[in-house]
VEXZALO-113561 format. One line per 3 residues: number of its first residue (from 1); their letters; for each residue x, y, z of C-alpha. Coordinates in steps of 0.2 Angstrom, whole numbers, plus 5000, padded with zeros to 4 digits. Example, Ala and Ser with C-alpha at 12.3 -4.5 7.8 and 13.67 -1.06 7.14 Angstrom:
2
1) as) 5062/4978/5039  5068/4995/5036
//
This chain:
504
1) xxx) 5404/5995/5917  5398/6011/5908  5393/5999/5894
4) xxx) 5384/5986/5905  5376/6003/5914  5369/6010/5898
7) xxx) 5362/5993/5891  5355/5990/5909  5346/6006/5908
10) xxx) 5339/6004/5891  5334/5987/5897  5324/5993/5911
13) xxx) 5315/6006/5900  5313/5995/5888  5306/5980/5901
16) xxx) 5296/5991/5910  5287/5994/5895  5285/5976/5890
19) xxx) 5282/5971/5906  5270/5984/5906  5259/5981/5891
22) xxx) 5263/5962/5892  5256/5963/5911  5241/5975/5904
25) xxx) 5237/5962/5887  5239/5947/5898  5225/5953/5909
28) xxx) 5213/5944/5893  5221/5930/5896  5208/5924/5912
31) xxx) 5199/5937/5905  5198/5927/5889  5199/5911/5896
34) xxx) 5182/5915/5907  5174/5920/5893  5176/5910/5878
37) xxx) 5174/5892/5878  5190/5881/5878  5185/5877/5857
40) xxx) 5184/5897/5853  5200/5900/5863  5207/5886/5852
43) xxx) 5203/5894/5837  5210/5912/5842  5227/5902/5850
46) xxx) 5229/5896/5829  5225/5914/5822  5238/5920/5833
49) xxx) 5250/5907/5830  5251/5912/5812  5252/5930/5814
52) xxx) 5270/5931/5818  5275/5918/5807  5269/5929/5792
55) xxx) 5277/5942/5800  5292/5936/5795  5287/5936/5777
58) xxx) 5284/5955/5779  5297/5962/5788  5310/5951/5780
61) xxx) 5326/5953/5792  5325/5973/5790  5326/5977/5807
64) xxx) 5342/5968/5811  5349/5974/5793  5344/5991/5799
67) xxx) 5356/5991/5816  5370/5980/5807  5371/5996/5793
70) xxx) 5367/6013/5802  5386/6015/5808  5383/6034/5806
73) xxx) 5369/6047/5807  5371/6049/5788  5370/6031/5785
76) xxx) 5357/6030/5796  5347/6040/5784  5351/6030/5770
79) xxx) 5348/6015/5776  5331/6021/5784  5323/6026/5765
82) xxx) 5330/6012/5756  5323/6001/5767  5307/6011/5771
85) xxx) 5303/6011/5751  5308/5993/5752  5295/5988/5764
88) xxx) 5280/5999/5756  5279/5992/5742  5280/5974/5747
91) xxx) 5271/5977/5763  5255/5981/5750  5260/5965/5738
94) xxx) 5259/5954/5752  5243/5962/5760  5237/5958/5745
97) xxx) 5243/5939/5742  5236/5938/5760  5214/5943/5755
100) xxx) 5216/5935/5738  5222/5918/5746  5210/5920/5765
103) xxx) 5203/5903/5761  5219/5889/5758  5225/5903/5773
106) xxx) 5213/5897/5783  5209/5880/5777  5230/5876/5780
109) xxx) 5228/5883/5799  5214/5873/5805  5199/5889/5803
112) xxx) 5193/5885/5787  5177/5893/5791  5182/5908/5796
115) xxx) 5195/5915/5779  5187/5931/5785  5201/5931/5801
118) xxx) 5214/5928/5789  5208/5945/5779  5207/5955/5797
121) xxx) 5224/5947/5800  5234/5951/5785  5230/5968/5788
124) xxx) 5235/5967/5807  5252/5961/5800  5254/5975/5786
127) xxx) 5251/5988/5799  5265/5979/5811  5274/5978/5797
130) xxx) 5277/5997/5792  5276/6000/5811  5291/5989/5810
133) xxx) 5307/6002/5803  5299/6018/5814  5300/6007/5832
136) xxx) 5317/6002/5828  5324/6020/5824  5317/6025/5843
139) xxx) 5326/6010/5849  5342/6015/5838  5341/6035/5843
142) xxx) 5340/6029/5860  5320/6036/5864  5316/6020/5876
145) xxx) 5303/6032/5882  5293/6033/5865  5294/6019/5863
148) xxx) 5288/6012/5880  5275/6026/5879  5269/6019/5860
151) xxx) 5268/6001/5866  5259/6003/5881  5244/6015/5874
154) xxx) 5242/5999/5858  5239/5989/5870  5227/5998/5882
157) xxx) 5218/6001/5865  5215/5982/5863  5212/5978/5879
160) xxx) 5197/5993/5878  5190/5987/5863  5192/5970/5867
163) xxx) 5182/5970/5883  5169/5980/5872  5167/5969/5859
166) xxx) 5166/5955/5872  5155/5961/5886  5148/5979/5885
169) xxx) 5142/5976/5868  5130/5960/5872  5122/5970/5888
172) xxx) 5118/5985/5875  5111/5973/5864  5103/5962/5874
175) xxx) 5094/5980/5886  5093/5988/5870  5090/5974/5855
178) xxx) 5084/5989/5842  5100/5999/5848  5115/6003/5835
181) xxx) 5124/5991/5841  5114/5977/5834  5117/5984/5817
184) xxx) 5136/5978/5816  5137/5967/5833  5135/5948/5832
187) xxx) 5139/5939/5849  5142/5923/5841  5157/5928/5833
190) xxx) 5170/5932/5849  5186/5926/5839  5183/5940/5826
193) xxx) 5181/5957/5837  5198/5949/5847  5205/5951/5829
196) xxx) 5195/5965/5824  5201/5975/5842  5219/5970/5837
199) xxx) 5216/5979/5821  5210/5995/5828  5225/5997/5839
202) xxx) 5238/5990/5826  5231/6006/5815  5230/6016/5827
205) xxx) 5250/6013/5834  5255/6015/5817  5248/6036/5815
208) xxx) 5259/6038/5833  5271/6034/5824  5269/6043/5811
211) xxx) 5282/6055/5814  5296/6041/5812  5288/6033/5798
214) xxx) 5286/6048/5788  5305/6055/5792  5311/6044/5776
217) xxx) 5314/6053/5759  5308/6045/5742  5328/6038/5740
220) xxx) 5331/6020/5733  5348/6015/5734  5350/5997/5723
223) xxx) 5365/5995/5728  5364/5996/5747  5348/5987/5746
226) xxx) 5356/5973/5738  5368/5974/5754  5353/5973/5765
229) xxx) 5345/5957/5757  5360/5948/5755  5363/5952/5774
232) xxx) 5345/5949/5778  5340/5933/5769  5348/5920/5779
235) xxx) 5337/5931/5795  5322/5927/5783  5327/5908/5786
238) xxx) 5330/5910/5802  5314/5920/5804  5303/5905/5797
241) xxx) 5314/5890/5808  5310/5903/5823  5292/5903/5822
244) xxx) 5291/5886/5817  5301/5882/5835  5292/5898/5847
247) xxx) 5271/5898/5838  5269/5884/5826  5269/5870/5835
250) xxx) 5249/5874/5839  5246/5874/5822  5254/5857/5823
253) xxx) 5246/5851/5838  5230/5854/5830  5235/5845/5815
256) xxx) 5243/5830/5821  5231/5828/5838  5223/5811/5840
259) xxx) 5209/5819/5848  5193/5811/5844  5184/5827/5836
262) xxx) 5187/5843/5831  5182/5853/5844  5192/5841/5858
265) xxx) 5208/5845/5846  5206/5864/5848  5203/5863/5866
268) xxx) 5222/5856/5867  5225/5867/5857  5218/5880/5870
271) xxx) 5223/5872/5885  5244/5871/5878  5242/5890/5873
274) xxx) 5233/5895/5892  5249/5889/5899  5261/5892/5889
277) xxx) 5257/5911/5894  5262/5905/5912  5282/5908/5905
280) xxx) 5278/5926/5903  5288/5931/5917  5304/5926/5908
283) xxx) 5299/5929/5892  5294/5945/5894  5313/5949/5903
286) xxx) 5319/5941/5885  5311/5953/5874  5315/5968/5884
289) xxx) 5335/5962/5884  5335/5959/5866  5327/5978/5864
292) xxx) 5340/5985/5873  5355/5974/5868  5354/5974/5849
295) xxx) 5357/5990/5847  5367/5991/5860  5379/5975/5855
298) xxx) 5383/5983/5838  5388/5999/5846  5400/5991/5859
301) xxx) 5409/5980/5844  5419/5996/5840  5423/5999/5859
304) xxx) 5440/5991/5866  5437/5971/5869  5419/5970/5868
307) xxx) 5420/5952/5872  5422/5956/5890  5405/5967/5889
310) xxx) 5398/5953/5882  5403/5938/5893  5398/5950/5910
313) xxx) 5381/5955/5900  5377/5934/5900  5383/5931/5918
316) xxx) 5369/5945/5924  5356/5938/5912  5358/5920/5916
319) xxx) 5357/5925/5936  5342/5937/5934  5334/5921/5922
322) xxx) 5337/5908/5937  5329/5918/5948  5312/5922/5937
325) xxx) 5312/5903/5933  5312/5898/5952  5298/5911/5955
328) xxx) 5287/5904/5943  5291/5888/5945  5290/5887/5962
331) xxx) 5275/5897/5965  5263/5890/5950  5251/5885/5962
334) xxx) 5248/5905/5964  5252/5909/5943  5237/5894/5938
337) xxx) 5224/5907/5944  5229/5919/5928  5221/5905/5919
340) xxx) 5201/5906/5926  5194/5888/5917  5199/5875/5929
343) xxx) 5198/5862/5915  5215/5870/5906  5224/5868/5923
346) xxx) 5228/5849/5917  5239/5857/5904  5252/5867/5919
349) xxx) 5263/5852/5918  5272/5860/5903  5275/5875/5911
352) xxx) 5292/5870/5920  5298/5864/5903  5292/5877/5895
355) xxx) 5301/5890/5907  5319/5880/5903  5316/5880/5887
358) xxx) 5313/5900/5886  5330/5903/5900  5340/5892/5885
361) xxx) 5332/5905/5870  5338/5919/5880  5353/5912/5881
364) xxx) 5355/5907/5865  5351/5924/5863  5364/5931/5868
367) xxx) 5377/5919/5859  5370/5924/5844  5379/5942/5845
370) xxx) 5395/5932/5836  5387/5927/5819  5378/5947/5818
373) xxx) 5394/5952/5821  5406/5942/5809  5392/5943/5797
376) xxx) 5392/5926/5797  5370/5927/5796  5367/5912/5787
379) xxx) 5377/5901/5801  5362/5909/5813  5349/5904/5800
382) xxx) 5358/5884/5799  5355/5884/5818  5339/5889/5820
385) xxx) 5337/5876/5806  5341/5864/5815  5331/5868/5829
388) xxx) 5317/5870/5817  5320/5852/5810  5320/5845/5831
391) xxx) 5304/5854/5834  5295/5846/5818  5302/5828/5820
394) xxx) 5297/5825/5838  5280/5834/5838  5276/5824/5821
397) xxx) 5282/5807/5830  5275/5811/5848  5259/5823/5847
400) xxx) 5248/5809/5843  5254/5799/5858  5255/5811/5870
403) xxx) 5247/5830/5863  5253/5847/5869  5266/5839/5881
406) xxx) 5277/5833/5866  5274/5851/5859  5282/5858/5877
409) xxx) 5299/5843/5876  5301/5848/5859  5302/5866/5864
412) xxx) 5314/5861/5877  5327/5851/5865  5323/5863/5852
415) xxx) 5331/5879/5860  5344/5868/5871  5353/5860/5854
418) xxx) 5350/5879/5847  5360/5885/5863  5374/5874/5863
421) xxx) 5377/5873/5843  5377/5892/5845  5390/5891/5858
424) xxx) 5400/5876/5850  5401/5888/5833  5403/5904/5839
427) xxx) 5417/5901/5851  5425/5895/5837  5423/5911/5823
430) xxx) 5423/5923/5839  5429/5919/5855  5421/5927/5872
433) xxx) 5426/5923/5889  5409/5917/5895  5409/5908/5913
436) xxx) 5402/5893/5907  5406/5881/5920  5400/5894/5934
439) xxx) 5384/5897/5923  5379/5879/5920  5383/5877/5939
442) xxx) 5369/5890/5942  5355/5882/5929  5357/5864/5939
445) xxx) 5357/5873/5955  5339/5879/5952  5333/5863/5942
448) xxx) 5339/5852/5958  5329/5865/5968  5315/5862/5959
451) xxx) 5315/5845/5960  5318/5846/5977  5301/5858/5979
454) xxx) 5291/5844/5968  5295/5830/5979  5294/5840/5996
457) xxx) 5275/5844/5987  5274/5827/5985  5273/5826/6007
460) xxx) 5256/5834/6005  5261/5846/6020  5250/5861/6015
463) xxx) 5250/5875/6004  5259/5886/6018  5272/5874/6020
466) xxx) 5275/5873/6001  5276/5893/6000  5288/5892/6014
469) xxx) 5298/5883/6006  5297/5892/5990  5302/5905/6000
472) xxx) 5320/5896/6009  5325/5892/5990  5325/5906/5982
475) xxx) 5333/5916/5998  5345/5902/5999  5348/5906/5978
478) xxx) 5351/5924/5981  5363/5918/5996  5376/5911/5985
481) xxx) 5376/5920/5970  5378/5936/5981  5393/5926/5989
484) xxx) 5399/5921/5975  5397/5935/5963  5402/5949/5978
487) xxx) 5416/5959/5968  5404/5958/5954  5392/5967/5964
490) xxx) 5406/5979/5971  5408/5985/5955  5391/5990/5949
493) xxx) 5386/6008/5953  5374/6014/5963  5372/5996/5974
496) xxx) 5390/5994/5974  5393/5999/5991  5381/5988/6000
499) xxx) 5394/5974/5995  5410/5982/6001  5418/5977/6015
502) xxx) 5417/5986/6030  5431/5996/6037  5440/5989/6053
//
């Protein structure tokens, strides 16, 4: 239980700083949606579609290598300069592939006016980049505070200069039209000071942490980093399949829409992006798990039967995933005001699929612990492959049918086949004792009470009668699992005793 304690604690640090900035940056989001119109919100949603898939290119599977190698404190160093020199000099060859080639850039994405974005970009993602190695050695030395602290202040930054750029700049312009600001400021070009804001605070996150980044020494070990690539490459792959599955497919939506102009194609666009946020709740729980549990799974695999930590570590997860899926879902009537142009509520449909398809990723996860582990990577990258090659094949055949809700079902089977292969594989190479009946028990349970919510909706009783509802479910969730899981809860600290049974 000490395990599961420790990885719970670095998870709650680590979530309340995600949740944190992630609650702080998606305060844009109706911000953004109020302000720029559905086309312009398009365009942003494609810039920021590629982004991470470059980053992928960048950072090249170094981080995972990084945990898989630092065993010891003095491999820890090692590995940290060999890959520190490693990704300076290719972080600057691929900054500058990245201006030289703005325009086919752009022109592949759907901007092609705009290669500028691609410039601003490429310089986002070198920054992130190099940011990369230093944020993982606070999450290796355990420092959850940092590295909360870090992530929170960039993203303060950008929301500052965001709202700047956005509305205090055209008021100083527009009372004051021979003031500085009309030197530099051009209010017909909102997309760029969003980029241009993220730029400043990709910078500026980088110099705090400075000290981290800066600890590496000048030492390039050829043979470890040949370790390191080997181990990394198939991560590359998987990397590429991953953003092809989680960001791409608004790339692809704008390629493959049957939308009548241009501009009606980047409003889908926008209106698929708008609520694809709405799965924050559970997404932002993902990132904070997988924060806290990489490190933390390659330290338990030299603890006595790890496979037990790691089967109770995916009975919490999957419980704590129902119940943020049944909160969003059930109350997205109350969520769709995040989103303030009433013309991209048409698009929320996707939002229930989209929240299953993010609880099957965590999951999946989770059951990718067994190929890090066996260093069995490239059965990872195969997988995600796959789900790459589902995600391509239905959005290509369905998007000019049916738009952004093809992009949302092809997310859905995408991460399901990616969860179950993952399972299938990996029980085979390295068995753990997950509960899997009792687990897919509990995702049907809260699928059939959303169905039942929808068609009790369908009654057209009132909105208090729906939140009512919404309310008896979810009670009625937490009911049984605490039922059911009661010796579980016995045996976790602090809310243990609330569960014991009371003396005659």
């Amino acid at each position: 239980m000490s395990g599961i304690k420790s990885l719970a604690g670095q998870t709650l640090w680590y979530g309340l700083s995600s949740i944190a900035a992630r609650f702080l940056n998606y305060l844009l989001t109706p911000y953004l949606t109020a302000i720029l119109s559905g086309v312009a919100y398009g365009e942003m949603s494609l810039v920021y579609a590629a982004i991470p898939f470059l980053n992928i290119i960048f950072t090249y599977g170094l981080e995972t290598a990084y945990f898989r190698y630092a065993n010891t404190k003095e491999q820890q160093k090692e590995v940290y300069n060999t890959a520190t020199v490693s990704l300076i000099f290719s972080t600057i060859l691929l900054t500058t592939l990245m201006v030289i080639f703005n325009k086919p850039i752009a022109q592949l994405i759907g901007i092609e006016h705009h290669p500028e974005f691609i410039t601003w970009s490429a310089f986002i993602i070198g920054f992130d980049a190099l940011s990369t190695l230093a944020f993982a050695k606070l999450r290796f030395d355990g420092r959850p505070v940092k590295f909360a602290s870090i992530q929170i202040a960039g993203i303060v930054i950008n929301i500052v200069l965001t709202v700047f750029f956005l509305s205090v700049c055209p008021k100083i312009q527009h009372n004051h039209p021979n003031s500085f600001i009309g030197i530099f400021f051009n209010p017909n070009n909102a997309v760029g000071y969003i980029i241009i804001a993220n730029l400043v605070k990709s910078i500026i996150v980088f110099l705090l942490l400075s000290k981290e980044f800066f600890s590496f020494r000048w030492k390039f070990d050829s043979q470890l980093w040949k370790q390191i690539i080997i181990y990394s490459s198939p991560i590359i792959l998987a990397g590429f399949a991953g953003m092809i599955n989680e960001t791409f497919d608004r790339i692809m939506l704008r390629w493959w829409s049957s939308a009548p102009t241009e501009n009606a194609a980047l409003f889908e666009v926008g209106v698929y992006s708008a609520c694809y946020k709405l799965s924050i709740l559970i997404t932002l729980f993902i990132q904070a798990f997988r924060m806290g549990a990489e490190p933390f799974f390659f330290k338990q695999a030299q603890s006595e039967r790890p496979q037990r930590v790691y089967a109770r570590v995916m009975k919490f997860f999957v419980i704590t995933i129902c119940f943020m899926f049944l909160v969003v879902a059930l109350f997205l009537d109350t969520w769709k005001i995040l989103i303030q142009n009433p013309a991209q509520w048409q698009g929320l449909k996707v939002v229930p699929i989209l929240l299953l398809a993010n609880m099957f990723l965590g999951i999946y996860y989770n059951l990718s612990i067994w190929y890090k582990l066996t260093n069995k990577t490239l059965s990872g990258a195969w997988i995600t492959v796959i789900g790459a090659a589902i995600t391509l094949v239905i959005n290509y055949l369905f998007i000019p049918r049916y738009s952004y809700l093809a992009c949302a079902w092809a997310t859905f089977f995408c991460y399901g086949t990616m969860m179950v292969v993952s399972y299938v594989w990996g029980q085979k190479h390295y068995r753990i004792p997950y509960p899997t009946k009792k687990l897919v028990a509990y995702l049907i349970i809260c699928v059939a009470m959303f169905g039942a919510y929808v068609f009790f909706e369908r009654l057209n009783l009132g909105i208090w009668a729906n939140r009512g509802l919404a309310i008896l479910l979810i009670s009625l969730f937490g009911l049984m699992i605490i039922n059911v899981e009661k010796n579980e809860f016995q045996r976790m600290p602090y809310i243990g005793k609330y569960f014991m049974p009371k003396a005659a």
